[in-house]
N, CA, C and O of each residue as an XYZ file, in Angstrom:
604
protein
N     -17.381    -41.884    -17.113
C     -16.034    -41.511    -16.753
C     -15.664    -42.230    -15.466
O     -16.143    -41.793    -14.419
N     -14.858    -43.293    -15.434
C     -13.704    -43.469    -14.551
C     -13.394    -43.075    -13.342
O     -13.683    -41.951    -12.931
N     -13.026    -43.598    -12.928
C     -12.112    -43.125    -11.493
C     -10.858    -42.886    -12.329
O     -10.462    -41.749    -12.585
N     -10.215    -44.052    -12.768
C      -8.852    -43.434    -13.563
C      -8.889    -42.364    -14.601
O      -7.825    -41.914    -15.025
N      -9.630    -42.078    -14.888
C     -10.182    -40.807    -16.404
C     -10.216    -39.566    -15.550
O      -9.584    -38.568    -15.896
N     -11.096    -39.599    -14.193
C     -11.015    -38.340    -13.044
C      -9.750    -38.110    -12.838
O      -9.290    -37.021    -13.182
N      -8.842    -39.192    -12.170
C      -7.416    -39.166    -11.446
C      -6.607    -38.393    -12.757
O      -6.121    -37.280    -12.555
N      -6.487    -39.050    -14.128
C      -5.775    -38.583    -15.256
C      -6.472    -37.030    -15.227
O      -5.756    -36.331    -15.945
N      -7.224    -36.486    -14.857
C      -7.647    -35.369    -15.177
C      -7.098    -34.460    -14.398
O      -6.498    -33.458    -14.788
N      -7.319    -34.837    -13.108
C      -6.815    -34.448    -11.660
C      -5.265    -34.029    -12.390
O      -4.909    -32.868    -12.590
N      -4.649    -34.964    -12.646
C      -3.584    -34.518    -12.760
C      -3.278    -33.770    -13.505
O      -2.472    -32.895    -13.188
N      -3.696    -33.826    -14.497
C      -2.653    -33.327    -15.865
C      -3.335    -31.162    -15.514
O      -2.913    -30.117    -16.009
N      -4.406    -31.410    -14.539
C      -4.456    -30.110    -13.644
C      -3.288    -29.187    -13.077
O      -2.885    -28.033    -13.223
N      -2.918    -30.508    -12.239
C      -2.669    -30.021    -11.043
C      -1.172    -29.594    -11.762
O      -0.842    -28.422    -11.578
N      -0.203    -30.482    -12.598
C       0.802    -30.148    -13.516
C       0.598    -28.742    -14.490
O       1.496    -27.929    -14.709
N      -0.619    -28.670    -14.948
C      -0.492    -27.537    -15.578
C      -0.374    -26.088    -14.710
O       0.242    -25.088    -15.079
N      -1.177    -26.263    -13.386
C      -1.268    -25.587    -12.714
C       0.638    -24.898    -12.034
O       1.191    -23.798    -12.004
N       1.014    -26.323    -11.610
C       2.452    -26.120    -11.237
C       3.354    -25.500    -12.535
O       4.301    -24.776    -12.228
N       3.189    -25.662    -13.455
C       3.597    -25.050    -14.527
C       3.540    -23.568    -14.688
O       4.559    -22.884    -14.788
N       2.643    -23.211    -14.705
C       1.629    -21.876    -14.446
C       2.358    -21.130    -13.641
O       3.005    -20.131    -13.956
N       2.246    -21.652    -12.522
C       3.153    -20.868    -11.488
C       4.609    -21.018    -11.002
O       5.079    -20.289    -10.129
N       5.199    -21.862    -11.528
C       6.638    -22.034    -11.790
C       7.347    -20.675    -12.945
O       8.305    -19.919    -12.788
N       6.210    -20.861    -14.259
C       6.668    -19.905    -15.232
C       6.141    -18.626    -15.418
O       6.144    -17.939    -16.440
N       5.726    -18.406    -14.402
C       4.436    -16.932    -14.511
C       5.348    -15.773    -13.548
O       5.384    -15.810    -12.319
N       5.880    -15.011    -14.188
C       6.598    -13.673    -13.159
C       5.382    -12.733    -12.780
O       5.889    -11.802    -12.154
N       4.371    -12.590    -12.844
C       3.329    -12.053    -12.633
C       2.856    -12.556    -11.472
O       2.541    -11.586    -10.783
N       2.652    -13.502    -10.928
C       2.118    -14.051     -9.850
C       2.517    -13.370     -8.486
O       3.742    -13.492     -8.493
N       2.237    -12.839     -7.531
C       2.535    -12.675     -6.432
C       2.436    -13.270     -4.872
O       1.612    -13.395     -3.966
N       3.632    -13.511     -5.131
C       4.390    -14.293     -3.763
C       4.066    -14.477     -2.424
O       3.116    -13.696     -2.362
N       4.162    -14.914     -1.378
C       3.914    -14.637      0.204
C       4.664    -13.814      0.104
O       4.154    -12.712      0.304
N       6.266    -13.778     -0.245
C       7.347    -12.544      0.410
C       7.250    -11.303     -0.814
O       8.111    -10.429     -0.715
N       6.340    -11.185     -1.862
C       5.917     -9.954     -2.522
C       5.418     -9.472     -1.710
O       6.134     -8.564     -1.289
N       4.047     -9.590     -0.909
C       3.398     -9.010     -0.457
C       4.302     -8.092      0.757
O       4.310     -6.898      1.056
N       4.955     -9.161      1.212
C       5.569     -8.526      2.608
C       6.462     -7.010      1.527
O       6.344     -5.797      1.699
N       6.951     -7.458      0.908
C       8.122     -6.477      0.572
C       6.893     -5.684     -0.064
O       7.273     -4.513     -0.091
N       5.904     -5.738     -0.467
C       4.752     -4.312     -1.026
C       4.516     -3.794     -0.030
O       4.972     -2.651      0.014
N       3.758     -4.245      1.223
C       4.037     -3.402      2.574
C       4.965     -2.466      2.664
O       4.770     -1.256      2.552
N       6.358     -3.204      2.942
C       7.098     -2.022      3.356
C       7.594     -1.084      2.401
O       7.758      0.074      2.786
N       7.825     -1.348      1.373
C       8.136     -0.631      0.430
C       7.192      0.618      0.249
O       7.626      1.770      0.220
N       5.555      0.208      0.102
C       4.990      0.976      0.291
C       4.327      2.269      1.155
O       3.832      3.315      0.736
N       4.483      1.866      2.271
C       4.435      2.202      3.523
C       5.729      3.237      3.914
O       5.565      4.343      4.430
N       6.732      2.791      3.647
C       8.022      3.629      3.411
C       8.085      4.498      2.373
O       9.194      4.896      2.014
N       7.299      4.792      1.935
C       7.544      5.291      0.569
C       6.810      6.551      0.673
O       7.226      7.692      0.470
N       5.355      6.050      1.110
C       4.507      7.008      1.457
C       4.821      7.359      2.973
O       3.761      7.798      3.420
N       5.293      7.365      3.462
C       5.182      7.902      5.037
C       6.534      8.890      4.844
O       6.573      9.936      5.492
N       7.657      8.532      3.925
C       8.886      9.693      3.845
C       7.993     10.875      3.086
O       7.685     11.983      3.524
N       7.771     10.441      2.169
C       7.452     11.711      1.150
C       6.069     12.353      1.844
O       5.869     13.560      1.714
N       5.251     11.635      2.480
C       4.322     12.943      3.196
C       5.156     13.657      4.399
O       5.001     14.876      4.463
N       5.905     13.139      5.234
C       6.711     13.686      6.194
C       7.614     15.027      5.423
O       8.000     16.063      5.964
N       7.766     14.636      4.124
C       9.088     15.636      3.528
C       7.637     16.620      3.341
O       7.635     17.768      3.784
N       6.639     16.144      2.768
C       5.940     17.065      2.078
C       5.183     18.299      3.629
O       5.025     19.516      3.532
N       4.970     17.706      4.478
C       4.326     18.441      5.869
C       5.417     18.950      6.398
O       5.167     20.002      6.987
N       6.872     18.543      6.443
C       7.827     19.382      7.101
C       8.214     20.572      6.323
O       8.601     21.597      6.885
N       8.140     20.487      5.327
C       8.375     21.532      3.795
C       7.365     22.747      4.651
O       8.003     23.764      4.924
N       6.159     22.754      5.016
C       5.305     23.604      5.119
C       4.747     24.400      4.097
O       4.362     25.564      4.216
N       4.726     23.556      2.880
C       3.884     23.176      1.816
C       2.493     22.885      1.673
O       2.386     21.736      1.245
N       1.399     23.419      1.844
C       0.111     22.576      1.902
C      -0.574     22.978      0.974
O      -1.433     23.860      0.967
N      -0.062     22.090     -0.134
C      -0.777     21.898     -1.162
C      -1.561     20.937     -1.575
O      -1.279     20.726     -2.754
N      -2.592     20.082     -1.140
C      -3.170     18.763     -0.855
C      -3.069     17.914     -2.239
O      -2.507     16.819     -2.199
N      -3.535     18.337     -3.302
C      -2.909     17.388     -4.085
C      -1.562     16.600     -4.529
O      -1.304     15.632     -5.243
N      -0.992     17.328     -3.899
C       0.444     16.498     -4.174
C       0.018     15.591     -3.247
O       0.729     14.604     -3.440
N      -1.040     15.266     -1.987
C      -0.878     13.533     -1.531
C      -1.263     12.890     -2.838
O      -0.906     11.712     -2.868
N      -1.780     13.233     -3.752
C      -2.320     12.396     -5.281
C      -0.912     12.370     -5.658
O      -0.523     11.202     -5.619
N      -0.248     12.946     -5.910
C       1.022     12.632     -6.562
C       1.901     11.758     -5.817
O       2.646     10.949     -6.369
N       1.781     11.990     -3.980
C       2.639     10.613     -3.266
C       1.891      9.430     -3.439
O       2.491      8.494     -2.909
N       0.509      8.979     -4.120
C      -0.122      7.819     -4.575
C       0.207      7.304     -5.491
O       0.220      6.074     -5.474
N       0.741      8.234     -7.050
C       1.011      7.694     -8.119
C       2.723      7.441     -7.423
O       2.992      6.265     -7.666
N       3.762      8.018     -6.775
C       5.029      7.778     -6.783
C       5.045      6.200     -5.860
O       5.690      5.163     -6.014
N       4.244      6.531     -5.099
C       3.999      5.201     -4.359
C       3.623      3.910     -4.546
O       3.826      2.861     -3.935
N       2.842      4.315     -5.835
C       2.417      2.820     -6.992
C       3.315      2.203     -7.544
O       3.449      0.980     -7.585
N       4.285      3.367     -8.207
C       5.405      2.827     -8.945
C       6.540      2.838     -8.513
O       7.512      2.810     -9.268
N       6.652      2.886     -7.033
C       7.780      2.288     -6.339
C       7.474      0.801     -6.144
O       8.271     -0.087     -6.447
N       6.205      0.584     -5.591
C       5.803     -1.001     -5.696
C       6.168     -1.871     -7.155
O       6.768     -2.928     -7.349
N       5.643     -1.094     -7.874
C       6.082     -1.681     -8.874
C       7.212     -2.005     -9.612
O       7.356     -3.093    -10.171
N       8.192     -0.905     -9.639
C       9.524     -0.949    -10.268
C      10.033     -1.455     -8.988
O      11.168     -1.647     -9.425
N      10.134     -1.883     -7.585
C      10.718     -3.092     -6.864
C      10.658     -4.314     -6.932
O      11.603     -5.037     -6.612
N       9.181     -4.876     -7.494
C       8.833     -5.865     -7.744
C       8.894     -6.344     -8.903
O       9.284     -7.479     -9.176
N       8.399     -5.263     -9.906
C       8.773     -6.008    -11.556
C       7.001     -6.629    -11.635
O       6.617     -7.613    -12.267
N       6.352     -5.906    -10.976
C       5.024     -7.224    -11.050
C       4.012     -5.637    -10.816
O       4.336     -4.595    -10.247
N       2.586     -6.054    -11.589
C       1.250     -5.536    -11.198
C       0.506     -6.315    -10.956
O       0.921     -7.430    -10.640
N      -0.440     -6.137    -10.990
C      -2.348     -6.618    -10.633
C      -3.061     -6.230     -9.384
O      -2.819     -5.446     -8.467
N      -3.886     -6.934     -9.631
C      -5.249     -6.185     -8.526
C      -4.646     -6.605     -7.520
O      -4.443     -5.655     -6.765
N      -4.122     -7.862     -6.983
C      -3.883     -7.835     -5.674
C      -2.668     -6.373     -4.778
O      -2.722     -5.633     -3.795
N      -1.770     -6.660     -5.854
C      -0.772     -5.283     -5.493
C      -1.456     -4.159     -5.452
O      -1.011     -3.287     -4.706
N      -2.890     -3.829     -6.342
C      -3.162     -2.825     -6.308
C      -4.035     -1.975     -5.009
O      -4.296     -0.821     -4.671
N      -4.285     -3.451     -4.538
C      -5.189     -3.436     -2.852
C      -4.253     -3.289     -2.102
O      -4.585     -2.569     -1.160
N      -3.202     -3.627     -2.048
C      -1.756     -3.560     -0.866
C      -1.724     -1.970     -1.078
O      -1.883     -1.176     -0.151
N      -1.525     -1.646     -2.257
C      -1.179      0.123     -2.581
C      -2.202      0.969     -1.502
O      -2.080      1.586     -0.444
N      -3.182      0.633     -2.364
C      -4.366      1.388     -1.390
C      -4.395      1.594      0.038
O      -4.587      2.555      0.783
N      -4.090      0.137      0.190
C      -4.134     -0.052      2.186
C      -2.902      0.514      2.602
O      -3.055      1.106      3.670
N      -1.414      0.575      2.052
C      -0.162      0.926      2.624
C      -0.329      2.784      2.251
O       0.046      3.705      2.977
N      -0.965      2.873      0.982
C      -1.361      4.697      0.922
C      -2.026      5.255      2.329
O      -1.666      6.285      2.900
N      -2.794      4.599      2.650
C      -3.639      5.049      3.879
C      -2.780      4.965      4.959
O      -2.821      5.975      5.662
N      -1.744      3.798      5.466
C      -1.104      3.187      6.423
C      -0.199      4.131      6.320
O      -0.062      4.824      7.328
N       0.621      4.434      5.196
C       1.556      5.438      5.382
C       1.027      6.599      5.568
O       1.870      7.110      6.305
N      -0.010      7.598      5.374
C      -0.264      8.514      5.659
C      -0.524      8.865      6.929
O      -0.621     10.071      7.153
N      -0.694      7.927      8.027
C      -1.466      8.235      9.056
C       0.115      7.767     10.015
O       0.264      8.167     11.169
N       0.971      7.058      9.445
C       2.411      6.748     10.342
C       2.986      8.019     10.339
O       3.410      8.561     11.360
N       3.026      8.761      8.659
C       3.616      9.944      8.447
C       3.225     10.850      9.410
O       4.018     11.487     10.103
N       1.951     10.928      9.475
C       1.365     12.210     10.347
C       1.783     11.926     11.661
O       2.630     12.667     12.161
N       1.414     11.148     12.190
C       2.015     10.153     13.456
C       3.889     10.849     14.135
O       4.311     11.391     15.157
N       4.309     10.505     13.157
C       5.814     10.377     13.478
C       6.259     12.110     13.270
O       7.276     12.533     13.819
N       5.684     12.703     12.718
C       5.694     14.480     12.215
C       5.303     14.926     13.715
O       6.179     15.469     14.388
N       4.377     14.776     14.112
C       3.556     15.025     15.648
C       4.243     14.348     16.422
O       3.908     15.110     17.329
N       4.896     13.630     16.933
C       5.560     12.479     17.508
C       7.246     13.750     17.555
O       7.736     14.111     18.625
N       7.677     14.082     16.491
C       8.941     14.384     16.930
C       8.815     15.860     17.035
O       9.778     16.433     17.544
N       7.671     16.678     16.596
C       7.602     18.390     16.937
C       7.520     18.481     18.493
O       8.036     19.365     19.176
N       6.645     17.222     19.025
C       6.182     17.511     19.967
C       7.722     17.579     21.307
O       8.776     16.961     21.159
N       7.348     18.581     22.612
C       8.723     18.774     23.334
C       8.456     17.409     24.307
O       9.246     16.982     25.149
N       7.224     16.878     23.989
C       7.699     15.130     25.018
C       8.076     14.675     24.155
O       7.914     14.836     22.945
N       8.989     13.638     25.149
C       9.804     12.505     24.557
C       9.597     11.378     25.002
O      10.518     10.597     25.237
N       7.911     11.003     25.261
C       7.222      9.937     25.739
C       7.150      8.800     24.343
O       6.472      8.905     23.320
N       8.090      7.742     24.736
C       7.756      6.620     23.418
C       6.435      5.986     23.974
O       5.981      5.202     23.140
N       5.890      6.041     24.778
C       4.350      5.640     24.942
C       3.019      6.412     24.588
O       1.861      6.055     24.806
N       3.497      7.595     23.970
C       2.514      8.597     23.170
C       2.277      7.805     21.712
O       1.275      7.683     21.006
N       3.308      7.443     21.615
C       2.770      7.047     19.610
C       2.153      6.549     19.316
O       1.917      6.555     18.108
N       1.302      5.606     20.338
C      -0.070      4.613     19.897
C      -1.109      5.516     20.172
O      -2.121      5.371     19.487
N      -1.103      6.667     21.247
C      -2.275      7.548     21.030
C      -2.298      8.352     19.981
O      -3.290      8.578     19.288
N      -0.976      8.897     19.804
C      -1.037      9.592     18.362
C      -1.646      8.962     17.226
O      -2.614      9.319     16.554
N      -0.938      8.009     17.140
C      -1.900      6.750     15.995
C      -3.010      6.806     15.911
O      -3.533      6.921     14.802
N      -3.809      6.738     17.158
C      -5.102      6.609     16.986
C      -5.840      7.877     16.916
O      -7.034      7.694     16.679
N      -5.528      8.993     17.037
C      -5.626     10.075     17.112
C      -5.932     10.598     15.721
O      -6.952     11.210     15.403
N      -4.531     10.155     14.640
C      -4.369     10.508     13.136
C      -5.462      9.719     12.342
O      -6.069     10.125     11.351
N      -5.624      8.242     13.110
C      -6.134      7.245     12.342
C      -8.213      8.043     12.540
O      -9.263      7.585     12.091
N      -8.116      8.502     12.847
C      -9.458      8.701     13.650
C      -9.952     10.481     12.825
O     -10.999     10.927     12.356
N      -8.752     10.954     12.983
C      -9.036     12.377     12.104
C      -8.978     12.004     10.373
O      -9.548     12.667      9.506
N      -8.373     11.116     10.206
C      -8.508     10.878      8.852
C      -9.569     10.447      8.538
O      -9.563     10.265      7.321
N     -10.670     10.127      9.059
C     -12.150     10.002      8.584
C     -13.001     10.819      9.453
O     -14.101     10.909      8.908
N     -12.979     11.382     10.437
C     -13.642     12.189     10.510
C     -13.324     13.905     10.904
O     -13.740     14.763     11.682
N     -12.502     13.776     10.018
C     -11.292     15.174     10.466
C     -12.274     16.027      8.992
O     -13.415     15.790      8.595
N     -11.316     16.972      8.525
C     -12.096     17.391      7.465
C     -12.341     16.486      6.281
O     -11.841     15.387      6.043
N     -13.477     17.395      5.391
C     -14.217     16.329      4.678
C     -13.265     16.404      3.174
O     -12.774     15.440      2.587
N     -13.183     17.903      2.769
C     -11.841     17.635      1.864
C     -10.759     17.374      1.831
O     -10.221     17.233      0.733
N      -9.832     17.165      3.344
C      -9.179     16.319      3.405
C      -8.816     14.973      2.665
O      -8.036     14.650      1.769
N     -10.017     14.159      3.693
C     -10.920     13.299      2.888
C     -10.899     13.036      1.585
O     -10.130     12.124      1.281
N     -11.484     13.530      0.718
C     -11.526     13.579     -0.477
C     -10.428     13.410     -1.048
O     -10.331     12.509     -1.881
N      -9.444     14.152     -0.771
C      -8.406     14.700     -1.832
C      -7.563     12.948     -0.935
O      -7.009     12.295     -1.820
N      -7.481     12.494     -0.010
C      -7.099     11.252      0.603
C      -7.678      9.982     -0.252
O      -6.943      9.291     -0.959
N      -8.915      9.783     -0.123
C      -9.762      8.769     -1.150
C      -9.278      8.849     -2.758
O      -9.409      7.837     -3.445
N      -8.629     10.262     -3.433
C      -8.493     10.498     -4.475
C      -7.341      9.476     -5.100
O      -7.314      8.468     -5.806
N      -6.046     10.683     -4.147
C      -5.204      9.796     -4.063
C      -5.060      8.283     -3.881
O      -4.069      7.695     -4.312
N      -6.034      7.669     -3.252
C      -5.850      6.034     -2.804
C      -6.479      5.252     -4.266
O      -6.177      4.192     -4.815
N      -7.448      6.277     -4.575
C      -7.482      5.527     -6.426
C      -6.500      5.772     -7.677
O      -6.205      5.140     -8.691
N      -6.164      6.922     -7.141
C      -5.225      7.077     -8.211
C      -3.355      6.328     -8.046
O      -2.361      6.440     -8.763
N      -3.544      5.811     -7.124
C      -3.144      4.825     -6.617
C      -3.236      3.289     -6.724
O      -2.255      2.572     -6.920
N      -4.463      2.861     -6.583
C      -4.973      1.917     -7.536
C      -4.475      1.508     -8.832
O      -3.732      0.631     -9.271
N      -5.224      2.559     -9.321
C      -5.338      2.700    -10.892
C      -3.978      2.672    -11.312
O      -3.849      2.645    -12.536
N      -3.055      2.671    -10.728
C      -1.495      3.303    -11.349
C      -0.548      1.604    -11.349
O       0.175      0.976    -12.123
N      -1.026      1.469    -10.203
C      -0.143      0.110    -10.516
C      -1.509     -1.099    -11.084
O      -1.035     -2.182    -11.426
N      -2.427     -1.039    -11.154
C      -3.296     -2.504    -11.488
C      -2.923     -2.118    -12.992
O      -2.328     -1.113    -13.381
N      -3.436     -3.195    -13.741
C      -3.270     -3.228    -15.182
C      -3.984     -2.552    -16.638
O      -3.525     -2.843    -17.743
């Protein structure tokens, strides 16, 4: 084989490849990802805020803000797969701990905007070693989460 037989190969690659991803709505984007972030993240941080201000504590419904949270990613985007399904996971967690964050953040009678990074770290820090069924029913949700938007 050639140098020109390699190069012809090379190419008719690299064309199929551009093809591929010219005609593939499945593929996900640099600016998908960004918009799975926030979408996600927003999604889950309202509905646990609605769900903790309610004074509701029923822990599985965070499993149910995982599945609503999957398929907000999804019905914005029009797109699944594993990569979206790792954004879910990470923005499930991200929103839960902003939610808690911003709930504590506005009960509280300071009105220090330099508290919210301790709070952050505060939430981020009880969510793994805060309670253990917490925990659980948190990890649950983040698969069932997963599982909801991958394929």
């Amino acid at each position: 084989m050639g140098f020109s037989e390699k190069y012809q190969e090379y190419k008719q690659r690299k064309e199929a490849k551009a093809f591929f991803n010219q005609h593939n709505t499945e593929k996900v984007r640099g600016s998908d990802y960004l918009i799975a972030f926030a979408v996600g993240i927003a999604v889950t941080a309202f509905l646990n805020v609605l769900l903790i201000s309610t004074g509701f504590s029923f822990m599985l419904l965070t499993v149910v803000i995982g599945i609503i949270q999957a398929q907000a990613i999804r019905r914005v985007l029009n797109k699944s797969g594993q990569q979206l399904a790792i954004i879910s996971v990470i923005t499930y967690f991200l929103g839960m701990v902003i939610s808690q964050t911003l709930y504590s953040y506005l009960t509280l009678p300071i009105n220090d905007f330099a508290i919210i990074f301790d709070l952050f770290l505060a939430h981020l820090k009880l969510l793994f070693t805060g309670n253990f069924k917490s925990l659980i029913i948190y990890i649950f949700g983040a698969v069932v989460s997963y599982l909801s938007i991958k394929d």
